[in-house]
C-alpha positions as CSV (number, residue, x, y, z in Angstrom):
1,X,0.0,0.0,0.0
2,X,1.9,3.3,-1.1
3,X,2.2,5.8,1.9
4,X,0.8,8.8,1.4
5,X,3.2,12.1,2.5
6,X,2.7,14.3,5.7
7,X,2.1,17.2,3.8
8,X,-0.6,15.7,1.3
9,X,-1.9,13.9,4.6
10,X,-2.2,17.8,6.1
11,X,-4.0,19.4,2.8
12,X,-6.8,16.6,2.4
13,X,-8.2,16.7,6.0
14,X,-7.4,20.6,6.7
15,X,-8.5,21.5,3.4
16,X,-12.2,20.2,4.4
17,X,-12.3,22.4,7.6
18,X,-11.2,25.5,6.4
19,X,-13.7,28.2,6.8
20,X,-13.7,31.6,7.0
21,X,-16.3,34.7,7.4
22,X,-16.4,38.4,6.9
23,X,-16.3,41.0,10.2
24,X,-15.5,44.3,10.9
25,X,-13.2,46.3,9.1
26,X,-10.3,48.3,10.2
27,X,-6.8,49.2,8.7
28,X,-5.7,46.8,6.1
29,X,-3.5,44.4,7.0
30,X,0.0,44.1,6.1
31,X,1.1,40.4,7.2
32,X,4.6,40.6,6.1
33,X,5.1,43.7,7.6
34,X,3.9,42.2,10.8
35,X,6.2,39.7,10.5
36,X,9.5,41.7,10.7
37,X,8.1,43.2,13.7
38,X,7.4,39.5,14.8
39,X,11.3,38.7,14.5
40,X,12.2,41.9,16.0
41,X,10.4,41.6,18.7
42,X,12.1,38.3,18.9
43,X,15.9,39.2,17.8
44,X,17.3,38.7,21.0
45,X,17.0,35.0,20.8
46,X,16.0,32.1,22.8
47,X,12.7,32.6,21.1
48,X,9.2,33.7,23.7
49,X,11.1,32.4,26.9
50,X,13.9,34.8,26.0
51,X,11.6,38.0,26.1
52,X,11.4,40.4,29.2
53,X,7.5,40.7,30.4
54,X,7.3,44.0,28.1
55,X,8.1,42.2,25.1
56,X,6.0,39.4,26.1
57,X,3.0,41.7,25.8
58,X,4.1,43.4,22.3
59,X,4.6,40.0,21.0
60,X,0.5,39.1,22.3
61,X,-0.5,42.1,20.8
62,X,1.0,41.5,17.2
63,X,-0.3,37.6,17.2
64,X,-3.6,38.9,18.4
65,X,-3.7,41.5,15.5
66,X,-2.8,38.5,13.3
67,X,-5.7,36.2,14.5
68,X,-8.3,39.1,14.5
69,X,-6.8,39.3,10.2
70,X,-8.0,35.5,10.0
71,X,-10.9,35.6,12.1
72,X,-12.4,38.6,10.1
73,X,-11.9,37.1,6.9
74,X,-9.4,39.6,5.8
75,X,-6.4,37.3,4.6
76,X,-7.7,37.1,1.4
77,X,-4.8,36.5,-0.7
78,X,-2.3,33.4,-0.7
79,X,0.7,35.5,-0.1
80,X,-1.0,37.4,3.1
81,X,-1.9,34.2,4.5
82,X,1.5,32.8,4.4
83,X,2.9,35.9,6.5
84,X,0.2,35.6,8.7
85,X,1.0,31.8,9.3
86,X,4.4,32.6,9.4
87,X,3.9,35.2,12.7
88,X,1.5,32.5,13.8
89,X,4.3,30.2,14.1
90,X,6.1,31.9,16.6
91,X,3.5,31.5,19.1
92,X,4.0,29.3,22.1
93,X,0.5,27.7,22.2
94,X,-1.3,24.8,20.3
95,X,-4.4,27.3,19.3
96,X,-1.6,29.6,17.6
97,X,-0.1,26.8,15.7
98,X,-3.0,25.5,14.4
99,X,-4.0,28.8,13.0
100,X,-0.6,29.1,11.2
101,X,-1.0,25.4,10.0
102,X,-4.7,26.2,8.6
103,X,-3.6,29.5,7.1
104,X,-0.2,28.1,5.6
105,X,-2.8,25.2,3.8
106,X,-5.2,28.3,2.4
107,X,-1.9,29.6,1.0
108,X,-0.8,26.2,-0.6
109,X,-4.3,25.6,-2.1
110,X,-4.2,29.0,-3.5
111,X,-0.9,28.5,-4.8
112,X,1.9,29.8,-2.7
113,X,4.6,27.4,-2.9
114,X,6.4,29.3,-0.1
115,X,3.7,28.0,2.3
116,X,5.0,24.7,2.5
117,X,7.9,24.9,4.4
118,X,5.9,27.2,7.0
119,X,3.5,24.2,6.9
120,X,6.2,21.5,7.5
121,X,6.8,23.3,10.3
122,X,3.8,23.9,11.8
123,X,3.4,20.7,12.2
124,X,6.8,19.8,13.2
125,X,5.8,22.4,16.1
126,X,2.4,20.6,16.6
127,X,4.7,16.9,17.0
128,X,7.1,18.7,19.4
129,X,3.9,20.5,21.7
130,X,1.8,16.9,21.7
131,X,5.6,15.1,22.2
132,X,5.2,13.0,19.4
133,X,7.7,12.2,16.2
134,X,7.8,15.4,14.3
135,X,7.7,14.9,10.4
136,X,10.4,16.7,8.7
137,X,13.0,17.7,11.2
138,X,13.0,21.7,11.6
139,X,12.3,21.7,15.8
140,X,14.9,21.6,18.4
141,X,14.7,22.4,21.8
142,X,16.9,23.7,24.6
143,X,17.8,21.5,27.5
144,X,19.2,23.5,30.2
145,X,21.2,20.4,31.4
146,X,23.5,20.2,30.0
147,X,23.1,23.2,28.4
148,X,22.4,22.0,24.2
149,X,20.1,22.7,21.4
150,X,18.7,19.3,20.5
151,X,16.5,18.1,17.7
152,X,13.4,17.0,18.6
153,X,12.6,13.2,18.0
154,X,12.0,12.8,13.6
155,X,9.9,9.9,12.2
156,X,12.3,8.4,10.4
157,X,9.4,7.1,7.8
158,X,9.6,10.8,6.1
159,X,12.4,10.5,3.2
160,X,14.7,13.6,2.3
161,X,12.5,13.4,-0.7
162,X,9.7,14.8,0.9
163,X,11.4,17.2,2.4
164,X,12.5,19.0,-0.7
165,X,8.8,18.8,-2.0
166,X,8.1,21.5,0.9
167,X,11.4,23.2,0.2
168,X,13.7,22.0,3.1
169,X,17.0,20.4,3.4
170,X,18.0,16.7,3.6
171,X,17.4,15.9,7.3
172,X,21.6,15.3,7.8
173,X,21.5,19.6,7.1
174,X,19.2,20.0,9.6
175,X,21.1,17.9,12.3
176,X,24.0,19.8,11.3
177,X,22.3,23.0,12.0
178,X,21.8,21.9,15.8
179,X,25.3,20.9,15.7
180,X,26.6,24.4,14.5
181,X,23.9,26.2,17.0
182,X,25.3,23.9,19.5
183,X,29.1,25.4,18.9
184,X,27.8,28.7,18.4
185,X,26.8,28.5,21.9
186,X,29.8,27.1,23.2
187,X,31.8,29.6,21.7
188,X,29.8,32.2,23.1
189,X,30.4,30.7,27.0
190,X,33.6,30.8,26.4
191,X,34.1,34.5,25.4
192,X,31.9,35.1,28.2
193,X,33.8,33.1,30.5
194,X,37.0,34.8,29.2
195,X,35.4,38.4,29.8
196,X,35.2,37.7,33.5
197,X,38.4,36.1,34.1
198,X,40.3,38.4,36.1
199,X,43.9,40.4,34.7
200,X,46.3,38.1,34.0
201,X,44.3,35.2,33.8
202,X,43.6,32.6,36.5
203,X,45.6,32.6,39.6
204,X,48.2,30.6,40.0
């Protein structure tokens, strides 16, 4: 019996659920713009847990502008809905992800070819939040002890194959991404470690 592929999996059962309605109207959105004001807000790394509590609150407001877009039925073109999924993404809870997977399949259906990677990852992100296999590979987390970025478990049935159809890298690139991350980070300690040595180095 020939498998059928995550992401064809995703577009046949969200593609029946998707619904959207018209609301108020207010300023026209500009998705992509909202994203770069996303990843600012989010520059400092070390993603939400990384953000003091005022930057946890300009982060709400910009998803929640986002979701009011969707909600309204104002995301009316492919391209807007992939931006939107892609500030969706960044959210730290299962309702937000979910929006950015069920935007990111509107984009697909409506031809966006970008939107498959965002949709890869969304439900990567979805694997990772329920602890379960993620598809493709693009999630890692941060274990405090002993202090590495580590990819999150990969179900081993997806082939690299699949991976390029949603325009991402064989899955041995994206271990090696972790594994630079991981010495980008040690480098880092070190210089920091370095910084607070005392003149003349350690005592003797």
């Amino acid at each position: 019996m020939m498998r059928c592929s995550p992401l064809l999996a995703c577009l046949c059962w969200l593609a029946l659920v998707l619904v959207t309605g018209p609301g108020c109207r207010s300023a026209a959105p500009n998705p992509e713009r909202q994203y770069h004001r996303v990843l600012a807000e989010l520059k400092g790394g070390g993603g939400l847990r990384g953000l003091a509590p005022d930057g946890r609150q300009k982060m709400d407001e910009l998803l929640l502008e986002v979701e009011a877009w969707a909600l309204e039925g104002r995301l009316e073109s492919p391209t807007d809905q992939m931006w939107a999924a892609a500030c969706l993404l960044q959210g730290e809870t299962t309702e937000r992800v979910e929006w950015a997977q069920k935007l990111a399949v509107k984009a697909v259906l409506g031809g966006e070819e970008r939107a498959k990677t965002i949709l890869a990852q969304a439900m990567d992100k979805q694997a990772l939040m329920a602890n379960r296999p993620q598809p493709y590979g693009t999630q890692y987390v941060f274990h405090s002890n002993p202090g590495l970025w580590v990819l999150h478990p990969v179900d081993p049935k997806t082939t690299d194959a699949e991976r390029a159809e949603v325009g991402l890298p064989p899955l041995a690139e994206l271990e090696d991404l972790v594994r630079r991350l991981n010495e980008q980070l040690q480098e880092a300690m070190l210089e920091n470690a370095e910084r607070r040595m005392p003149p003349g180095g350690l005592p003797q």
